[in-house]
C-alpha positions as CSV (number, residue, x, y, z in Angstrom):
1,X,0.0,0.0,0.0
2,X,1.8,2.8,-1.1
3,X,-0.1,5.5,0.6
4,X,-0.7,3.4,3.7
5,X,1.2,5.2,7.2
6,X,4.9,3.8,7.9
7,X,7.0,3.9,10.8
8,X,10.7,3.1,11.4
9,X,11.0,0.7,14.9
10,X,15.1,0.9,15.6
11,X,16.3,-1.3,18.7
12,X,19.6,-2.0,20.4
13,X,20.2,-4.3,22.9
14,X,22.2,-7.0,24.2
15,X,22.9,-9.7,21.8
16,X,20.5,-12.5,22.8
17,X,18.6,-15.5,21.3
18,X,14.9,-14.2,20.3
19,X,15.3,-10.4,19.9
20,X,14.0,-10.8,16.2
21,X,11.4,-14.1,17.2
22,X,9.8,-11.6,19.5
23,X,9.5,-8.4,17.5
24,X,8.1,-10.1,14.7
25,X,5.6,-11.7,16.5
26,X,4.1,-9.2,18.6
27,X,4.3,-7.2,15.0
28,X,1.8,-9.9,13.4
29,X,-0.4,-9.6,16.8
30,X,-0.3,-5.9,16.4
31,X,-1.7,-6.3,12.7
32,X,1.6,-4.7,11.6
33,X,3.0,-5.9,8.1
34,X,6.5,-5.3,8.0
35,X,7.9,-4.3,4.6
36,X,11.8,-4.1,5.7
37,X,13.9,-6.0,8.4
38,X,17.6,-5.5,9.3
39,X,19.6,-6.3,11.5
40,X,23.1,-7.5,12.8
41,X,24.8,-8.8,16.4
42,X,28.3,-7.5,16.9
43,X,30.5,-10.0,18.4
44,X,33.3,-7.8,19.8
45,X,30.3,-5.6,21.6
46,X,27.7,-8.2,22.2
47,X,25.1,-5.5,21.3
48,X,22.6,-6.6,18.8
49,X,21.1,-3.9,16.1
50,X,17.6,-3.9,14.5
51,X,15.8,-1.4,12.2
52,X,12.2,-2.5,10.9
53,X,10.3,-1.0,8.4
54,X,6.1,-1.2,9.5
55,X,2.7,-0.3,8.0
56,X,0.0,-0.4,10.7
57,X,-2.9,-2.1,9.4
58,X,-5.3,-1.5,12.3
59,X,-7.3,2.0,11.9
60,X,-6.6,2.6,15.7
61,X,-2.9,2.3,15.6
62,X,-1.3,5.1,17.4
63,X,2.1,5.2,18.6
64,X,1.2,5.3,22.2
65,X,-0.7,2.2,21.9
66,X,2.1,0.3,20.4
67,X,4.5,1.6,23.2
68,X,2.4,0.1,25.8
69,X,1.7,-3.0,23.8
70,X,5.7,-3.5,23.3
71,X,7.0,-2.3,26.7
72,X,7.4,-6.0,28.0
73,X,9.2,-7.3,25.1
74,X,11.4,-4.1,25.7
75,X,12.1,-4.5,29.2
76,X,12.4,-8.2,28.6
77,X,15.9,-7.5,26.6
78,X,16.8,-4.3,27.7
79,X,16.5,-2.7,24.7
80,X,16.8,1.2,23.9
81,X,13.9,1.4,21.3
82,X,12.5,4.3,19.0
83,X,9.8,4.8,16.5
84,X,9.3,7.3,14.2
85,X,7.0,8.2,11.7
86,X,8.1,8.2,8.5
87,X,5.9,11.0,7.1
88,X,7.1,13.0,9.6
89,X,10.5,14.5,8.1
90,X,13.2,15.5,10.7
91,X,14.2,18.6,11.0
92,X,17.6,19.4,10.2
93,X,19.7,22.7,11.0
94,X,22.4,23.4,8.9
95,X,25.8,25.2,9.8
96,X,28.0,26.8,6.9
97,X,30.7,29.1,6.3
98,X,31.9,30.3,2.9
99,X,31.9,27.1,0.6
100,X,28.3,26.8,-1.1
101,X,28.9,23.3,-2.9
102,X,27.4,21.0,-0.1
103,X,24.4,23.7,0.9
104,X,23.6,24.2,-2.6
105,X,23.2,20.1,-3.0
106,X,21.3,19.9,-0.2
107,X,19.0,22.6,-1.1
108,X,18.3,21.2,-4.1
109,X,17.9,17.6,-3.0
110,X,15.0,18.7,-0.3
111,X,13.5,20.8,-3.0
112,X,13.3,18.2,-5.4
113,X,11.8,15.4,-2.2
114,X,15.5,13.4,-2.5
115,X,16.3,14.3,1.3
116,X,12.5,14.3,2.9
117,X,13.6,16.9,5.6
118,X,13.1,20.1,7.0
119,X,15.9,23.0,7.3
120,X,14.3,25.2,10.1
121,X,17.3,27.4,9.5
122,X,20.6,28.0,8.4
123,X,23.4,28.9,10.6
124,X,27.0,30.6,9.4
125,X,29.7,32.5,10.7
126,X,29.9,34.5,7.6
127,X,27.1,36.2,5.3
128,X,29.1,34.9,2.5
129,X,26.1,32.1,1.6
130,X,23.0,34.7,3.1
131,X,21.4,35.1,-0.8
132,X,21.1,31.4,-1.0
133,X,18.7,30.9,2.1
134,X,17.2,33.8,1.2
135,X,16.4,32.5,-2.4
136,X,15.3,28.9,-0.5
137,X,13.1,31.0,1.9
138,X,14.8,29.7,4.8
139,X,16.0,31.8,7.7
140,X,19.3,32.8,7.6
141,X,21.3,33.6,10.8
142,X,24.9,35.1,11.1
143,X,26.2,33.8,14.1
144,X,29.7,35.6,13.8
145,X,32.5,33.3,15.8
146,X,36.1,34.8,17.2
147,X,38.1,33.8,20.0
148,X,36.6,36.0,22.3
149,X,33.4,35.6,21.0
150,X,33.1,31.9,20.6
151,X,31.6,30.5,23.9
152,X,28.2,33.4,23.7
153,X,28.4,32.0,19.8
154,X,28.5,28.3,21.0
155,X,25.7,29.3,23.8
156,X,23.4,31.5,21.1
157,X,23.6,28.2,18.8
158,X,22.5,25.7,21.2
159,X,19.7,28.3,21.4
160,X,18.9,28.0,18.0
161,X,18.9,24.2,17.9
162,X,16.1,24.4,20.9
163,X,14.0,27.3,19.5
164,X,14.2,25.2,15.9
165,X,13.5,21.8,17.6
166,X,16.2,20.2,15.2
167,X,16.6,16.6,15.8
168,X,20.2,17.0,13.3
169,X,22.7,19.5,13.1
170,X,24.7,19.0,9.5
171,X,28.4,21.0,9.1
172,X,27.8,21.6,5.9
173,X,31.5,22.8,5.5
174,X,31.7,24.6,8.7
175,X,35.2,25.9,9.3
176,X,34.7,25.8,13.1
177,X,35.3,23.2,15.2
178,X,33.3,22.9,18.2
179,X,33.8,22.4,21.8
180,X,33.9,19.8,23.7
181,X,30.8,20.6,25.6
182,X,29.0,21.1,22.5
183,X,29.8,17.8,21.0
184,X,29.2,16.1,24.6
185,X,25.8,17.5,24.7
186,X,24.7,16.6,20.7
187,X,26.1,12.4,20.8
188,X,24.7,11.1,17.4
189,X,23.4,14.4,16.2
190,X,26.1,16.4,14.7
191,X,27.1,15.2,11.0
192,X,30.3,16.6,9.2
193,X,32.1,16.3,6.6
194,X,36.0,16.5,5.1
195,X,37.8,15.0,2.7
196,X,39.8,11.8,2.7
197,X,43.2,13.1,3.2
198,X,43.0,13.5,7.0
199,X,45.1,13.0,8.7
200,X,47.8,13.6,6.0
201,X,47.1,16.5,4.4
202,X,46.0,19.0,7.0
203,X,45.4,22.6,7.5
204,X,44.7,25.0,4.3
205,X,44.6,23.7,0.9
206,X,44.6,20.0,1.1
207,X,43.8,19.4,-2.3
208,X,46.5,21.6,-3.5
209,X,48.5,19.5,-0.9
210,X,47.5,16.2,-2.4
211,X,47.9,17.2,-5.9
212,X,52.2,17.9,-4.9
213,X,52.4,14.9,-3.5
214,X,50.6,12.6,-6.6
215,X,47.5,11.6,-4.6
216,X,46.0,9.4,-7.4
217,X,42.5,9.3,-5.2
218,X,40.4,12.1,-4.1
219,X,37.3,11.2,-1.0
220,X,35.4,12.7,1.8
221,X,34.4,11.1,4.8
222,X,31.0,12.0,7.1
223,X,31.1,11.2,10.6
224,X,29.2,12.0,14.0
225,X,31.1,15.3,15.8
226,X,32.9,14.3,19.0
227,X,35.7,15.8,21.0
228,X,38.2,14.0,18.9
229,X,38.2,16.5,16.2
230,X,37.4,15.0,12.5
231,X,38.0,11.4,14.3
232,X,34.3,10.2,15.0
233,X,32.2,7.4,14.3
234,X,32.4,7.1,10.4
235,X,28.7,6.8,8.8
236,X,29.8,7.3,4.9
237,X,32.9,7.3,2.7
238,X,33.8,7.3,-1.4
239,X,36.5,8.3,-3.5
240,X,37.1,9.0,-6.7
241,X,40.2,8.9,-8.9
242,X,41.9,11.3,-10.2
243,X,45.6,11.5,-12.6
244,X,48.0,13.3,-13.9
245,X,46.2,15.4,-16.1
246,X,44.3,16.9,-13.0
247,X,45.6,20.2,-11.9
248,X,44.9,21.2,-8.4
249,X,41.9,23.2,-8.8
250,X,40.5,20.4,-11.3
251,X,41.1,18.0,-8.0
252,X,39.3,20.6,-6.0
253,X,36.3,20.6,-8.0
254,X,36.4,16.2,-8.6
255,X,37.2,16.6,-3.8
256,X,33.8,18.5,-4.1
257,X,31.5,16.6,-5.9
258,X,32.6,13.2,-3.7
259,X,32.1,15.7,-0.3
260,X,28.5,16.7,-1.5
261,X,27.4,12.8,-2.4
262,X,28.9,11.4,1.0
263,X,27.1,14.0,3.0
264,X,23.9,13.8,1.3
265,X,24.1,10.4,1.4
266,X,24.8,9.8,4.9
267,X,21.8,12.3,5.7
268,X,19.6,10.3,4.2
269,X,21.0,7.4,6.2
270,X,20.5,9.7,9.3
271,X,16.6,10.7,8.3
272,X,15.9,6.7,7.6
273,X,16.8,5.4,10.6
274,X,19.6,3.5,9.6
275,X,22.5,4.4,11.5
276,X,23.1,3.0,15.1
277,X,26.3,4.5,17.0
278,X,28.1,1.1,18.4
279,X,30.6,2.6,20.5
280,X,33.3,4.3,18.1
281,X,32.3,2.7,14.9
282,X,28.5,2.9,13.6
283,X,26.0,0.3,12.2
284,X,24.6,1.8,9.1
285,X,21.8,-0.4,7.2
């Protein structure tokens, strides 16, 4: 039924015999018809991993129902359980600074239904990108960041994330790096992204680094924020090659491209309910 409600049911738990047994069956009581199932037990954690893909097919389903219907089989395995509605897109605040080619893809991917989310604002420490939410009609706000300034900046933006409500806060190349209170207080909500080369070509112009040294492969990698700066749990990665016919701004342009797939595509990962955080590493179905 393509028009018929869907939800997303993600679980973690301890890795146990008849996690699985007993979702699906109290699924088939609830007169739920499950249209995706995933899921994966990690042998080095013992934690067990399970996204499920439902269409209520009772008229009275509402979600407070289920959660009373499924709070035994949840206390039974000590599970940490969600549902969300998948008509309901998340809303996602995004941070910039100067570079436009990941906010202009992600602009045009929600505008076109590719990333079913909404951008309650955008955020950015210059007024560089301002025209561009302007033209998407979504509030822009310059949230101008200097040493002195940075901790009323870092305070006005958790702020922003509350009076927005945003479930997800994308660094859509964001050339600040936040504190560690800031990523403490978001686990599993910030998204950034960089390219490849970390850790070995750092600082300012990396592709113009890469280019003196050969590289033969341009990527980017999106991660969750945490307090070890660009070094968090990985949820997407590509590459793409390059030669000897690319000059560096050529590899700048091929570096940009691969940044604005991997972050639109782990954002979509992020608003289907597929990534799990498993310590430092991620489970991403």
């Amino acid at each position: 039924m393509a028009d018929a409600p869907r939800f997303y049911l993600t679980i973690s738990c301890p890795d146990v015999v008849g996690v699985v047994s007993a979702v699906s069956t109290m699924l088939t009581e609830a007169n739920c018809f499950i249209t995706e199932s995933n899921h994966f037990g990690d042998p080095q954690t013992n934690v067990f991993f399970m996204r499920t893909v439902l269409e209520p097919r009772s008229p009275g389903f509402t979600r407070a129902a289920f959660a009373e219907r499924f709070a035994p089989i949840a206390a039974k395995f000590a599970m940490d359980w969600s549902l969300h509605d998948a008509r309901i897109p998340p809303r996602v605040l995004i941070l910039v600074s100067k570079f436009d080619h990941c906010l202009q893809d992600l602009l045009y991917r929600k505008r076109t239904g590719s990333l079913m989310m909404e951008v309650p604002a955008i955020v950015s420490n210059h007024v560089t990108l301002a025209p561009l939410a302007e033209q998407a009609r979504i509030p822009f706000v310059h949230l101008a960041v200097t040493a002195e300034t940075k901790a009323t900046a870092e305070a006005r933006l958790f702020e922003i994330i509350e009076d927005t409500r945003s479930e997800f806060v994308v660094l859509a190349r964001y050339m600040q790096v936040l504190s560690n209170e800031a990523c403490g207080r978001l686990p599993g909500r910030v998204v950034n992204i960089h390219h490849s080369f970390l850790p070995s070509f750092k600082g300012a112009k990396p592709y113009h680094q890469a280019f003196e040294r050969g590289v033969k492969l341009v990527g980017a990698t999106a991660h969750f924020v945490t307090a070890d700066l660009d070094e968090g749990p990985i949820i997407a990665q590509a590459v793409a090659p390059v030669d000897h016919t690319f000059d560096a701004e050529a590899m700048v342009e091929q570096g940009r491209d691969v940044e604005s797939q991997v972050l639109a595509r782990a954002l979509r990962k992020l608003i289907e309910r597929r990534v799990f955080l498993n310590g430092h590493r991620t489970v991403v179905f």
